[in-house]
PATINU-562042 format. One record per residue: x, y, z of N, C-alpha, C in turn; residue number from 0. Coordinates in nm, 3 decimals, decimal comma, padded with zeros to 5 digits. Layout:
% PATINU-562042
atom nc1=X nc2=Y nc3=Z cac1=X cac2=Y cac3=Z cc1=X cc2=Y cc3=Z resi=NUM
...
***
This chain:
% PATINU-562042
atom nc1=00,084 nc2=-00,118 nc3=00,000 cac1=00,000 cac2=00,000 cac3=00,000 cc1=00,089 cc2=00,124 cc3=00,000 resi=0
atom nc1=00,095 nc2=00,254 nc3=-00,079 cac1=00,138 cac2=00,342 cac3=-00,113 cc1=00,103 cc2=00,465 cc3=-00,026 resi=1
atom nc1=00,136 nc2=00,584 nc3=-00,037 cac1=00,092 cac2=00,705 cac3=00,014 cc1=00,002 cc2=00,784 cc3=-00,038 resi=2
atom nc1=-00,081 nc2=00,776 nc3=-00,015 cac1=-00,212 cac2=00,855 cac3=-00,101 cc1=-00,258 cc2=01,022 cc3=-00,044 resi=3
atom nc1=-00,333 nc2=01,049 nc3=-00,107 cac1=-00,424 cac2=01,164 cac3=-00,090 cc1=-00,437 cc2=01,172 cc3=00,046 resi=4
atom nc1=-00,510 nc2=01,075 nc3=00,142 cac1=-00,560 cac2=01,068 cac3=00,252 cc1=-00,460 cc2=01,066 cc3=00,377 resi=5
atom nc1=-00,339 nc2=01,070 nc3=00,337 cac1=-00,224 cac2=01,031 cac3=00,474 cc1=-00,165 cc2=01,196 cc3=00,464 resi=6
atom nc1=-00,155 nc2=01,263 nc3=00,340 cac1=-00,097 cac2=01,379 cac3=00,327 cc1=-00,188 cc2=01,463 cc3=00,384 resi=7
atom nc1=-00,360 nc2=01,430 nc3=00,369 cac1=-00,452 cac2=01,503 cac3=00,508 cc1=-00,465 cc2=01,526 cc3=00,623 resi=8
atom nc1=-00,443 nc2=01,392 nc3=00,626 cac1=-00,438 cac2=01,377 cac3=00,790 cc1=-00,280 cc2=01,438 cc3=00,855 resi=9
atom nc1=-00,172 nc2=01,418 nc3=00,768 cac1=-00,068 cac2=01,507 cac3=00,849 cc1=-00,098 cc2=01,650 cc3=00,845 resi=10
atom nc1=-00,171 nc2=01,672 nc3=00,750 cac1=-00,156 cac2=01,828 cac3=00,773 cc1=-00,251 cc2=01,852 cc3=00,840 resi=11
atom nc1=-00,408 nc2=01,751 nc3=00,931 cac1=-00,504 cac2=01,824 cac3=00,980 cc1=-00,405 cc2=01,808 cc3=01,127 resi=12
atom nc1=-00,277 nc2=01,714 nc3=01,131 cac1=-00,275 cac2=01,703 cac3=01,243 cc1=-00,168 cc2=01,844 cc3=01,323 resi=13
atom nc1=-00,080 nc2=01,897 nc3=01,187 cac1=00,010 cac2=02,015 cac3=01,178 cc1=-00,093 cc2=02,099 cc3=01,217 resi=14
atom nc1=-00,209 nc2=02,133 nc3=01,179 cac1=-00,324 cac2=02,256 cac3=01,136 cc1=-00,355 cc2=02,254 cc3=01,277 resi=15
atom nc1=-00,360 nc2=02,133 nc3=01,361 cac1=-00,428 cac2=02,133 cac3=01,470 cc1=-00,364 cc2=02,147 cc3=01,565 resi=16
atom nc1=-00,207 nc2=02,113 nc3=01,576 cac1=-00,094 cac2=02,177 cac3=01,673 cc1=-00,075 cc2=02,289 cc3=01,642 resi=17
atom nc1=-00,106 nc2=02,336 nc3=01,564 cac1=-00,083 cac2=02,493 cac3=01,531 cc1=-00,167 cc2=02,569 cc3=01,568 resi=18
atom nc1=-00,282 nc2=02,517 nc3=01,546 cac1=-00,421 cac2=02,619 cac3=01,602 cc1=-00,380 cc2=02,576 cc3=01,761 resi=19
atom nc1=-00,351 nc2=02,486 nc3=01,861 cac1=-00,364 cac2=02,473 cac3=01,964 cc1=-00,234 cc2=02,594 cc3=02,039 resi=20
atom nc1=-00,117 nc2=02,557 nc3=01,975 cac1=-00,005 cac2=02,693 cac3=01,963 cc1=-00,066 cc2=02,790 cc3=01,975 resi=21
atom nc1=-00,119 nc2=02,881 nc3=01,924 cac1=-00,177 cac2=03,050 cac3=01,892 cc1=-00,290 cc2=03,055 cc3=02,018 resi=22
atom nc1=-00,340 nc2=02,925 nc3=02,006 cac1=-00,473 cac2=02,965 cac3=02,134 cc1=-00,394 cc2=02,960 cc3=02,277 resi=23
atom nc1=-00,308 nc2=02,858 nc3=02,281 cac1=-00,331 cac2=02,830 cac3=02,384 cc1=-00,165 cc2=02,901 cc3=02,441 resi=24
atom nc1=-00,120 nc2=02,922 nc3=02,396 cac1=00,025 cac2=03,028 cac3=02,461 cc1=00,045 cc2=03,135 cc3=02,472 resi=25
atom nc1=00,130 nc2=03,234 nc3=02,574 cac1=00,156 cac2=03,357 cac3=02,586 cc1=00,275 cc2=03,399 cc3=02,569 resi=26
atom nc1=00,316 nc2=03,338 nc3=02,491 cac1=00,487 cac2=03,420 cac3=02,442 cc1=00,473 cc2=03,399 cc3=02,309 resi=27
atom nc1=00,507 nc2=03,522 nc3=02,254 cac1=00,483 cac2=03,548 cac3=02,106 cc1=00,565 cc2=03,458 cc3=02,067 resi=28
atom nc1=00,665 nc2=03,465 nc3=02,060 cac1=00,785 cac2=03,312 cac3=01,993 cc1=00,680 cc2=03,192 cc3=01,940 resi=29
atom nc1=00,641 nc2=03,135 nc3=02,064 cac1=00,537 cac2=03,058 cac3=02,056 cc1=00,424 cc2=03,055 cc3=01,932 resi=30
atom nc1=00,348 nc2=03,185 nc3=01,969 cac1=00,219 cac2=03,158 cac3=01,878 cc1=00,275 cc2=03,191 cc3=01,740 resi=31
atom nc1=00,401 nc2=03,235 nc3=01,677 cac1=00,471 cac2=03,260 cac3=01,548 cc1=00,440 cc2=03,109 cc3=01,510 resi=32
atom nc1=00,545 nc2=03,025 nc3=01,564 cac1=00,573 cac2=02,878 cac3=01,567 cc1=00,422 cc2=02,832 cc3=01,518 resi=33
atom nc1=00,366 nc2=02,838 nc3=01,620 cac1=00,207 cac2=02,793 cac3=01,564 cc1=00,188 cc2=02,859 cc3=01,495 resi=34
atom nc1=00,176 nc2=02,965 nc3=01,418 cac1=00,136 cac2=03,025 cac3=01,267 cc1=00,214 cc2=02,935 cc3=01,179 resi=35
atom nc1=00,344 nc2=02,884 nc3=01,190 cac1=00,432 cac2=02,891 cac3=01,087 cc1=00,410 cc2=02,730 cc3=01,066 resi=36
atom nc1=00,330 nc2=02,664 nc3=01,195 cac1=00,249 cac2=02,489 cac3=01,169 cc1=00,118 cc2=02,507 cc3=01,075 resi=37
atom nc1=00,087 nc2=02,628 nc3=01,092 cac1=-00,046 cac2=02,629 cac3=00,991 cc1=-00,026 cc2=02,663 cc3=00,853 resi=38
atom nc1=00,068 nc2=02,721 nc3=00,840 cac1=00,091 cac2=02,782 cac3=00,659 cc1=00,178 cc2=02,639 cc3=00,648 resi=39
atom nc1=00,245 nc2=02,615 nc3=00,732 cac1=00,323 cac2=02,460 cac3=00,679 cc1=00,211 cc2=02,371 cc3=00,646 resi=40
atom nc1=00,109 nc2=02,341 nc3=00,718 cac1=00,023 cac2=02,263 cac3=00,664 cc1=-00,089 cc2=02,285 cc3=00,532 resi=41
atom nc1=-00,080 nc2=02,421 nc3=00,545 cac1=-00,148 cac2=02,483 cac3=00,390 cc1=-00,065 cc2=02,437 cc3=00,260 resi=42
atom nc1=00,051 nc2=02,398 nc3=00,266 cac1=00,168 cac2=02,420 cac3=00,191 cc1=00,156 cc2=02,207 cc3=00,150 resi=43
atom nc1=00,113 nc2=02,165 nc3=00,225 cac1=00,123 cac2=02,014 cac3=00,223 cc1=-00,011 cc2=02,009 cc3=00,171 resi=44
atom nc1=-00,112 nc2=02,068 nc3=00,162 cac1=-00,275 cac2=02,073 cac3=00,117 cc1=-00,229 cc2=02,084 cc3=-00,047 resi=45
atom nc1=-00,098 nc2=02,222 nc3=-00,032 cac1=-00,117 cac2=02,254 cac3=-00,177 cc1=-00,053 cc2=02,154 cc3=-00,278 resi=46
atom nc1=00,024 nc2=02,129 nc3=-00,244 cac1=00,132 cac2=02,004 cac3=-00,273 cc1=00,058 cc2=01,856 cc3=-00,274 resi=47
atom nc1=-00,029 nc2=01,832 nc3=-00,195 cac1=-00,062 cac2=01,702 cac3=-00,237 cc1=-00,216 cc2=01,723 cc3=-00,337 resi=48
atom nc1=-00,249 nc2=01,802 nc3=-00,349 cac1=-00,390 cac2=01,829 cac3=-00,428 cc1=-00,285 cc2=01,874 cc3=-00,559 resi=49
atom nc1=-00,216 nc2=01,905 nc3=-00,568 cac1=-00,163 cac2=01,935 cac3=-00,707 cc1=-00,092 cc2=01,802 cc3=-00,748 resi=50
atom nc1=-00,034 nc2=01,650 nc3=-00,684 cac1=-00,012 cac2=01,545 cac3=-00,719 cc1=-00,119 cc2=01,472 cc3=-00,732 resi=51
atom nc1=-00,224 nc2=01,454 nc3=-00,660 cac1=-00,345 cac2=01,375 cac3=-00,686 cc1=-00,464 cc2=01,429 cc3=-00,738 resi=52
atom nc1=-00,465 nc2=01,556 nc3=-00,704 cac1=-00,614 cac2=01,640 cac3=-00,771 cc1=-00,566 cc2=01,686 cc3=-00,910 resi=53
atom nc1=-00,507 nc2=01,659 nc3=-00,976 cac1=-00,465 cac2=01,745 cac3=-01,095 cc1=-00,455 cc2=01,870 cc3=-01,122 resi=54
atom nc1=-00,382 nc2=01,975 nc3=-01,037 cac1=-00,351 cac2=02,049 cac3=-01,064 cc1=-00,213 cc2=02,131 cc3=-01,103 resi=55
atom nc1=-00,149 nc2=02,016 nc3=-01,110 cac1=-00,011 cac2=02,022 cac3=-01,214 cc1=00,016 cc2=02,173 cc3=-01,156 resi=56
atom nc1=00,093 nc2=02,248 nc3=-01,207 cac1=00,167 cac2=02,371 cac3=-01,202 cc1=00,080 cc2=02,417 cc3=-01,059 resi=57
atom nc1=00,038 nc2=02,453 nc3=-01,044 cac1=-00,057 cac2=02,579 cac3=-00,985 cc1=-00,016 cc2=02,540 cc3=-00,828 resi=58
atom nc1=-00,064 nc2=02,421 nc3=-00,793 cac1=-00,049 cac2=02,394 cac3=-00,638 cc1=00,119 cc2=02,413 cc3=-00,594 resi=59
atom nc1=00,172 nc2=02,384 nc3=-00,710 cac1=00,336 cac2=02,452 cac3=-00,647 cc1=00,374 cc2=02,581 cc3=-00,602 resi=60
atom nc1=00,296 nc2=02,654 nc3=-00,738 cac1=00,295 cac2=02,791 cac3=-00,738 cc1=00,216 cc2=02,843 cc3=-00,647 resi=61
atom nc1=00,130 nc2=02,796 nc3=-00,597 cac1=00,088 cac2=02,854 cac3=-00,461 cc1=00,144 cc2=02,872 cc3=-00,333 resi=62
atom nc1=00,228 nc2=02,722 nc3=-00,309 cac1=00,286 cac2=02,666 cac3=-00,227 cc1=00,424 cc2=02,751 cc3=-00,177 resi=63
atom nc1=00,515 nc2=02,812 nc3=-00,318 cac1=00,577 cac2=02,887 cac3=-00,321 cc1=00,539 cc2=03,051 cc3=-00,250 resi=64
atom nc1=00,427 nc2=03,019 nc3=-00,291 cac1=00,384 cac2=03,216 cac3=-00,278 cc1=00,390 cc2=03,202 cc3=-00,078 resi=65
atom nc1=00,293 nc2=03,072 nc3=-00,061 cac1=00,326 cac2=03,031 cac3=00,088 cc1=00,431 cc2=03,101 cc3=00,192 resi=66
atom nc1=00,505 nc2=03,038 nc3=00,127 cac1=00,646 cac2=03,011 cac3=00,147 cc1=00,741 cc2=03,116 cc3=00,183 resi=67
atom nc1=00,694 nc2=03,189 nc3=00,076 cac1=00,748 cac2=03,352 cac3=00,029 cc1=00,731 cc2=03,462 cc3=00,162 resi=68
atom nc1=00,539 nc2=03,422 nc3=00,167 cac1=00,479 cac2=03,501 cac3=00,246 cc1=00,496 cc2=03,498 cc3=00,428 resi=69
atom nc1=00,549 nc2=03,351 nc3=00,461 cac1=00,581 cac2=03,306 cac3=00,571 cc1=00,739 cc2=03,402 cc3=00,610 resi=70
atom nc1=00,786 nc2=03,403 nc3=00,535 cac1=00,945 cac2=03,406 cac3=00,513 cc1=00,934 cc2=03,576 cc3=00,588 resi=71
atom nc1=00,828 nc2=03,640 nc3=00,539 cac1=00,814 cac2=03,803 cac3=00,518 cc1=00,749 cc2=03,800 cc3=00,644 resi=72
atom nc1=00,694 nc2=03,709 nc3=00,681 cac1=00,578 cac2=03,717 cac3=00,796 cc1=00,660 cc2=03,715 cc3=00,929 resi=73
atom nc1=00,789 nc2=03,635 nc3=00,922 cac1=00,840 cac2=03,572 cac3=01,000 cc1=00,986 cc2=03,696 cc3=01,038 resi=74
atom nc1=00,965 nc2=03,794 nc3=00,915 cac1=01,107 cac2=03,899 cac3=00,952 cc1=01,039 cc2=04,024 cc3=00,982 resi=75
atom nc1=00,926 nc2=04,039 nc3=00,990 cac1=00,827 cac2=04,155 cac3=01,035 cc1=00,773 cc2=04,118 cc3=01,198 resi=76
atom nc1=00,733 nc2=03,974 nc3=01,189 cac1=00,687 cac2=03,939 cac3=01,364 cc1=00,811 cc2=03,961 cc3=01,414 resi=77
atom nc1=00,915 nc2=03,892 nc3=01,398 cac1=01,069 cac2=03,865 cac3=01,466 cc1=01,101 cc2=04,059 cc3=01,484 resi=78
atom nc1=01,076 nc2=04,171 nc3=01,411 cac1=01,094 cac2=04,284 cac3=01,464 cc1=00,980 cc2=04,344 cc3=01,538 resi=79
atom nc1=00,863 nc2=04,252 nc3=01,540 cac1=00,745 cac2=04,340 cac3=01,621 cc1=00,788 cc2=04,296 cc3=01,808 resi=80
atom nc1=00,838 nc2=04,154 nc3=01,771 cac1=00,869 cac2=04,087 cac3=01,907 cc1=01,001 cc2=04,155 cc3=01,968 resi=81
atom nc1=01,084 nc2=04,184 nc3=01,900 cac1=01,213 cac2=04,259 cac3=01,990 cc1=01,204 cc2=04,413 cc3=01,997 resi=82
atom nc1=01,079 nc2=04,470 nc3=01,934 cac1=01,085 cac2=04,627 cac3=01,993 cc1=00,923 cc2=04,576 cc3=02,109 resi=83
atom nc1=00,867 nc2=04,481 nc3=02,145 cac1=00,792 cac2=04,425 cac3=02,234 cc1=00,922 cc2=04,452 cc3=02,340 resi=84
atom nc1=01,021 nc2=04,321 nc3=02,311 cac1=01,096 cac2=04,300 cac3=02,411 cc1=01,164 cc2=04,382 cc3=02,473 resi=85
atom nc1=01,228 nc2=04,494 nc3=02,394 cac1=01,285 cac2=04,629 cac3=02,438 cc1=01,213 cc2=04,673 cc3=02,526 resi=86
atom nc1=01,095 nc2=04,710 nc3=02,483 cac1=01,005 cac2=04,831 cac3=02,590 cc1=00,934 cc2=04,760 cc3=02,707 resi=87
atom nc1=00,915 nc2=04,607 nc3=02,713 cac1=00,870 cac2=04,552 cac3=02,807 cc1=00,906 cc2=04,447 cc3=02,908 resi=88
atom nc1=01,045 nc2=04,429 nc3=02,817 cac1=01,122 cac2=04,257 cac3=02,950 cc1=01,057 cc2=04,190 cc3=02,886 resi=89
atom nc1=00,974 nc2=04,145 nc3=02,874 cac1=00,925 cac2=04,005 cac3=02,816 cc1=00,868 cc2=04,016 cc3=02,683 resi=90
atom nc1=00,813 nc2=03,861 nc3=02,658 cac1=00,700 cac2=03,850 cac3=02,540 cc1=00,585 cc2=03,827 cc3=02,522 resi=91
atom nc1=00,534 nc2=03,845 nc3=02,669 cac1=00,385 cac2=03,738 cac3=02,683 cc1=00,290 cc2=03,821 cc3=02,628 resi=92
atom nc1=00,231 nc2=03,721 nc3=02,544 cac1=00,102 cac2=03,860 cac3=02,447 cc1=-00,008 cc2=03,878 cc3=02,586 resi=93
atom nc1=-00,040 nc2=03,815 nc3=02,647 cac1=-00,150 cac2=03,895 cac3=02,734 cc1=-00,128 cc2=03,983 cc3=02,834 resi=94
atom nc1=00,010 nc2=04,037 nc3=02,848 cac1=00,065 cac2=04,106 cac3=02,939 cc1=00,088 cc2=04,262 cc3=02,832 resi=95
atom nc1=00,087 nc2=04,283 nc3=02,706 cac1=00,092 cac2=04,384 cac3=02,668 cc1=-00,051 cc2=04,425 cc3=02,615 resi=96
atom nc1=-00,096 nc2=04,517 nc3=02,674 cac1=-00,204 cac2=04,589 cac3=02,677 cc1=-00,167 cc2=04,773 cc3=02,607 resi=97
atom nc1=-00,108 nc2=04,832 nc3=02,624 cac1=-00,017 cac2=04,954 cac3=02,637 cc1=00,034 cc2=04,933 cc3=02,516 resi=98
atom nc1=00,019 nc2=04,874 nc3=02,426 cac1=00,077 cac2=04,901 cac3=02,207 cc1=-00,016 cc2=05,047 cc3=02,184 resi=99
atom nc1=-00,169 nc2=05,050 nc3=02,199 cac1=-00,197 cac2=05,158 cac3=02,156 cc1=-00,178 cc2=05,318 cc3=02,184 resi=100
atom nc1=-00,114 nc2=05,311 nc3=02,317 cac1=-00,043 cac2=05,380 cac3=02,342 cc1=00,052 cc2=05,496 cc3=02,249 resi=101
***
């Protein structure tokens, strides 16, 4: 028996679902990044295996890429929102900063 459609789901509902549990359930930004970066990883395995078994040839790569791209950008914009956090406050815990609108 081979690797099908259905095993590349289930890893990614199970990525999608440590990831959503990450963002809900932690208070240090580090953290809930990590869990963002389990959920676009698992978008990225959706796109990738629906473009080998669903026929969508080119496209699901090219999405997968844009993913990829967008994580990359996501990940050098949080990483500077978290160290001018860290500057002005000692820590990272998102429910402890209240005082951004400030």
């Amino acid at each position: 028996m081979g690797i099908g459609l259905t095993h590349y789901l289930i890893l990614s509902l199970i990525l999608f679902g440590l990831g959503m549990f990450a963002i809900i359930t932690r208070k240090n930004a580090i953290m809930v990044l990590m869990g963002l970066e389990l959920v676009l990883n698992s978008a990225n395995i959706n796109f990738i295996a629906f473009a080998k078994y669903g026929g969508m040839n080119i496209e699901g790569h090219v999405a997968a890429i844009f993913v990829i791209i967008l994580a990359a950008a996501e990940a050098a914009v949080a990483l500077a929102i978290v160290l001018n956090i860290y500057q002005n406050y000692k820590h990272v815990n998102v429910d402890e900063i209240d005082r951004m609108k400030e």
